[in-house]
N, C-alpha and C positions, 0 to 999 in steps of 0.2 A: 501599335500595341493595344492590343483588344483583352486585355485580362481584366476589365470589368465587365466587359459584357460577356465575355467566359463564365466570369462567378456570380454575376446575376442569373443566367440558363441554368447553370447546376444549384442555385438556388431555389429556384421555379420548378424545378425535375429533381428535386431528392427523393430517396424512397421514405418511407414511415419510420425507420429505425435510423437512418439520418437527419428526419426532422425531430422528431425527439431529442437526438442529440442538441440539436439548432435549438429548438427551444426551449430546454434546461439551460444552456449556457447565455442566454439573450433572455431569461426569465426578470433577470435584476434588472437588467437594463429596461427590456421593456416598462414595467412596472415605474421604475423613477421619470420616464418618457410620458409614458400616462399621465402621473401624478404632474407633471409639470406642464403639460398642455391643460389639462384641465383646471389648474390656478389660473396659468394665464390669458383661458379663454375668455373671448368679448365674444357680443354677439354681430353674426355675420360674417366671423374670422374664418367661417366652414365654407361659404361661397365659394363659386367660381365665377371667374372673368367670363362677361356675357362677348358674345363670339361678333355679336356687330357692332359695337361700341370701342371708338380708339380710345388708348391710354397713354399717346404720347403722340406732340406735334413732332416731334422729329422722327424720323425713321431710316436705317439704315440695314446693308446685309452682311454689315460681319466681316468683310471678307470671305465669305464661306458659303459663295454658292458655286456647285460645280455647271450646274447649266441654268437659262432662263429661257425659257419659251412660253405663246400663247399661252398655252395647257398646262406647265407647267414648268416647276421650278425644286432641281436636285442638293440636297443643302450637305454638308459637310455631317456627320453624325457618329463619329468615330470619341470617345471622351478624354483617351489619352494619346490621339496622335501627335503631336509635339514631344513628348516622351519615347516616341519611336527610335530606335538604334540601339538602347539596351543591352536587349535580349539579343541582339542580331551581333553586338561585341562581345556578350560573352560565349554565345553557342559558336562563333568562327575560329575563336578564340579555345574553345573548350575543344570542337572538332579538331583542328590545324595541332595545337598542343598534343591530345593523346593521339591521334593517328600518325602525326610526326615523329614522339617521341618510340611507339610501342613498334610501327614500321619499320624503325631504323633497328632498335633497340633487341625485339625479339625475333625478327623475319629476314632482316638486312644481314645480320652482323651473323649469324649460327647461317645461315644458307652461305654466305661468304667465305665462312670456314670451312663448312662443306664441301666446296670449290676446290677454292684456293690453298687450302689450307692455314697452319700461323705456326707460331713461334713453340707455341704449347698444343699442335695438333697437326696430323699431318693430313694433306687431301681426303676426299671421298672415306672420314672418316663414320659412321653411323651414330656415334653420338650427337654430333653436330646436326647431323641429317634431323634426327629426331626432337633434337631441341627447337629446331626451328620451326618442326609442325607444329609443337607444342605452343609455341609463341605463336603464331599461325592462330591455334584455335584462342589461345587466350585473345588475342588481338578481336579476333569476333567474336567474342563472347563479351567482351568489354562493347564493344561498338555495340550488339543489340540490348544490353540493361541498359547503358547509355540510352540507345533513341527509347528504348519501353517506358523509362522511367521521367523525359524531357520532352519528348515528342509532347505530348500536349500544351507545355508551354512554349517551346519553340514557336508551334503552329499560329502564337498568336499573335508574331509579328514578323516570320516569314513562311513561304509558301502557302498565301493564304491570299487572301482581298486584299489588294492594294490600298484602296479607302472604303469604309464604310459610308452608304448613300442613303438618305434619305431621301423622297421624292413626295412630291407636294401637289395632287392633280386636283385644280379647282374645277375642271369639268364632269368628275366622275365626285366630288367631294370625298377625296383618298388618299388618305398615308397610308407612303409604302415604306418599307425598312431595311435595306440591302445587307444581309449580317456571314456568316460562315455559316456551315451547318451548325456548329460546333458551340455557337453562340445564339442560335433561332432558324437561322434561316433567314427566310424572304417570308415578312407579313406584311398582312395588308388590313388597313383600318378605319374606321368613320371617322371623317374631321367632326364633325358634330358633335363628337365624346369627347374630345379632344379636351385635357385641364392644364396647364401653363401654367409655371410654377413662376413667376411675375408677379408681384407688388408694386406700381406706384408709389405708396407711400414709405416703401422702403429709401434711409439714407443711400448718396453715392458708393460707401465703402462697402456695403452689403454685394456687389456686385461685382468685384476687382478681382480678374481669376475665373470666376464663373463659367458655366457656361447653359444656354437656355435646355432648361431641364420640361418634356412634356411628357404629360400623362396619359393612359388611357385605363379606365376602370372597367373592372369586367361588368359590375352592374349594370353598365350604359353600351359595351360594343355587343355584349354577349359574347365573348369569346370563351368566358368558362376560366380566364386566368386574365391576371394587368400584366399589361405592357408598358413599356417606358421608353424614350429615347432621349438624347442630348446632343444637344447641336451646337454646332460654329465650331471658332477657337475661341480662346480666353478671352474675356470681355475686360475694359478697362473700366466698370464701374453699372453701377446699377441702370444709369442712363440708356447706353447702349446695350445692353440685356431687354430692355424696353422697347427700343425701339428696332431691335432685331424681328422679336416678338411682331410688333406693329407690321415692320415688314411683311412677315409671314402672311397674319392675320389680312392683311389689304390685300394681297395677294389673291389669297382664298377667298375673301367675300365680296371684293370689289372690280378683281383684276386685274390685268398687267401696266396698265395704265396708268392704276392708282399708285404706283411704287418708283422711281425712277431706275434706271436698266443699270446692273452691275458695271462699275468702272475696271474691273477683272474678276474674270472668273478664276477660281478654282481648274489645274490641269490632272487627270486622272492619268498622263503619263509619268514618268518618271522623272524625265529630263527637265526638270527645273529649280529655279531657287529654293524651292518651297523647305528642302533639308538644311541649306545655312538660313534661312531666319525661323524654320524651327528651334533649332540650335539657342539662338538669339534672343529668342522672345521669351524666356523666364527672365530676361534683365530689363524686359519695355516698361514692367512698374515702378524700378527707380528710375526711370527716363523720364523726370521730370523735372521743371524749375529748384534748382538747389542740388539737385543731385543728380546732373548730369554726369558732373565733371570722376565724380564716386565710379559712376556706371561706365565712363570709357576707359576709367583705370582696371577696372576689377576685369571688364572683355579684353583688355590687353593683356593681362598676366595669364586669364586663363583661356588663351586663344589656343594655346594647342587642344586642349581639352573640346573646346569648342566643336574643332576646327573634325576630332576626332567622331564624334556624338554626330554633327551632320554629315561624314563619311559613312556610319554606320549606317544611320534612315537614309541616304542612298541608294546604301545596298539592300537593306529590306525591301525600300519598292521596286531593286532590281528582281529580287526574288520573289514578287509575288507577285500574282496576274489580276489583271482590271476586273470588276467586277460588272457580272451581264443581268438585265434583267429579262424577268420570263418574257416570252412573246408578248402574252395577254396583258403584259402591263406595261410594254412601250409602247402597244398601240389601243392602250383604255384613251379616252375620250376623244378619237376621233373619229367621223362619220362612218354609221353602221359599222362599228367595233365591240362588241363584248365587255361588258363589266366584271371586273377582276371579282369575286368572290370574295367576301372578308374573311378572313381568319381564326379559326374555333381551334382549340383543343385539338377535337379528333383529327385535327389534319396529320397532328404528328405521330398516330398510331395509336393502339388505344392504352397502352402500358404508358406513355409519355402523356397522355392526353388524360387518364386517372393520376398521374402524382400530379400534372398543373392543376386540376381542381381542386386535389385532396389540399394541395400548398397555399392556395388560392384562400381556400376556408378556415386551413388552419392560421394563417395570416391576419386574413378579417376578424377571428377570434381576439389575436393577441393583441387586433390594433382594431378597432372597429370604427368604421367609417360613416360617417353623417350621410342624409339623403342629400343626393346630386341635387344642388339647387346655384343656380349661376347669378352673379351678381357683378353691379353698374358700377365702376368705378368714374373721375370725372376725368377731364384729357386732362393729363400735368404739360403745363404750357413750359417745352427747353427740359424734362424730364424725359 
């Protein structure tokens, strides 16, 4: 289910009379946003985490890497895939419903008469003939407002990318970002710019749920617009947000050495568990001391429901095909290979590439952002 990174692109690519709209109604908001970061600002809260200093002895990958190699490592980067099946139970559901019902109903049953005739018509009579056209066209006419008016949300959890990938090449120093058209595309970006939205001294509960949120500001890749991604699945507390992070980070500045080798990867085909413990895993947070016993009652009552929801993301990643990357960027860092180009605005034409800046500025206006300056946190020793 990709409907955040859907409304973040149409965010980023509004034209001027829908960002107006945007920013009249996120006027109050912003403003009380303002007003309450800057009470609670301290100084140094505008830093960012400097890129070769760890922030946590421990370090783990989430679950959520699809590959590990030498050169690099492809990480989970989807925000709602556990939420996947949805949209895939009501559009089968919506489809099978009105084609079943309007089939039988206006095409089936007047052509039949037509035929055969009935009780109250006799054979090959013309009314019949022409009621059934008439059902006919209704039938498709219903079917195209149908896909005109769902088709975009349909799209963003089937016949689409199976998983969203992010990939992590420490020899070319590059994030890439595997998306739909629909929601960016394929970019590509300096880890260098790179801001992580990680705290150390953040408590454990800050974390439960999460998932590692990074940045990239346009002042520092020069793209001309921010980009953003979010990785893994659900984090079970700030800790492991931490040391997902650390992972990454050792990865990127140290190498594959420095990290221990996934105990499973991530599968980009279909065929696996991966749709019943999606299912599952909105209950892993009471799966704790005290409230197990809560948590196998409440998955047994609501097992069919379960049981349904990972029938559904089943079928969505049956319906959607694996996601490829460009040539140039499965064979960026290795010998005598081409450096993928980073990622600017105009890639996207120059109509897409004027509202990201225009968005871009009008953005920085409503939120203005401190100068990029990165800063030392100390290691939290079991953080």
């Amino acid at each position: 289910m990709y409907i955040f990174e859907k409304f973040a692109w149409n965010l980023r690519t509004q034209s001027t009379e829908e960002r107006t709209q945007t920013d009249e109604m996120m006027a109050e908001s912003r403003k009380e946003t303002r007003e309450r970061l800057a009470a609670n600002a301290k100084e140094g809260d505008d830093d960012v985490l400097a890129l070769d200093e760890s922030v946590s002895e421990i370090i783990c990958d989430a679950n959520s890497l699809y590959a590990f190699r030498d050169r690099i490592i492809d990480v989970r980067a989807a925000f709602q895939e556990d939420r996947r099946g949805v949209i895939t139970f009501f559009f089968i559901a919506l489809a099978l419903g009105v084609n079943g019902y309007m089939a039988f109903a206006f095409i089936y049953t007047p052509f039949s008469i037509f035929i055969s005739g009935s009780m109250y018509a006799e054979p090959w009579e013309l009314g019949a003939f022409f009621l059934g056209v008439f059902g006919s066209t209704l039938w498709m006419g219903t079917n195209y407002f149908l896909w005109k008016y769902t088709w975009k949300w349909i799209r963003t959890e089937v016949f689409t990318h199976r998983h969203l990938v992010a990939r992590f090449n420490r020899k070319t120093r590059q994030v890439h970002i595997n998306r739909p058209a629909y929601a960016g595309g394929v970019v590509t970006l300096p880890w260098d710019a790179v801001v992580p939205a990680v705290d150390p001294d953040h408590e454990e509960y800050v974390g439960i749920g999460g998932v590692l949120i990074l940045g990239f500001m346009s002042e520092q890749t020069g793209a001309g617009y921010d980009e953003s991604m979010m990785l893994g699945r659900p984090m079970s507390g700030n800790s492991e947000l931490l040391g997902f992070w650390e992972y990454i980070r050792r990865f990127m500045e140290e190498g594959p050495d420095s990290v221990p080798r996934p105990k499973r990867l991530l599968k980009l085909h279909p065929f696996t568990w991966e749709p019943l413990r999606a299912a599952m895993r909105f209950m892993s947070l009471t799966w704790r001391p005290g409230g197990r016993l809560g948590t196998v009652i409440a998955a047994t009552l609501l097992s069919p429901l379960i049981v349904l929801l990972a029938l559904c993301h089943w079928m969505s990643l049956l319906l959607c095909h694996q996601p490829r990357w460009p040539k140039i960027i499965e064979e960026a860092g290795q010998p005598g290979k081409p450096i993928p180009k980073l990622t600017v605005a105009e890639d996207f034409g120059p109509e897409i590439a004027e509202r990201l800046r225009a968005n871009c500025l009008s953005d920085r206006a409503n939120r203005p952002l401190p100068p990029f300056k990165r800063k030392s946190f100390k290691k939290q020793p079991g953080a």
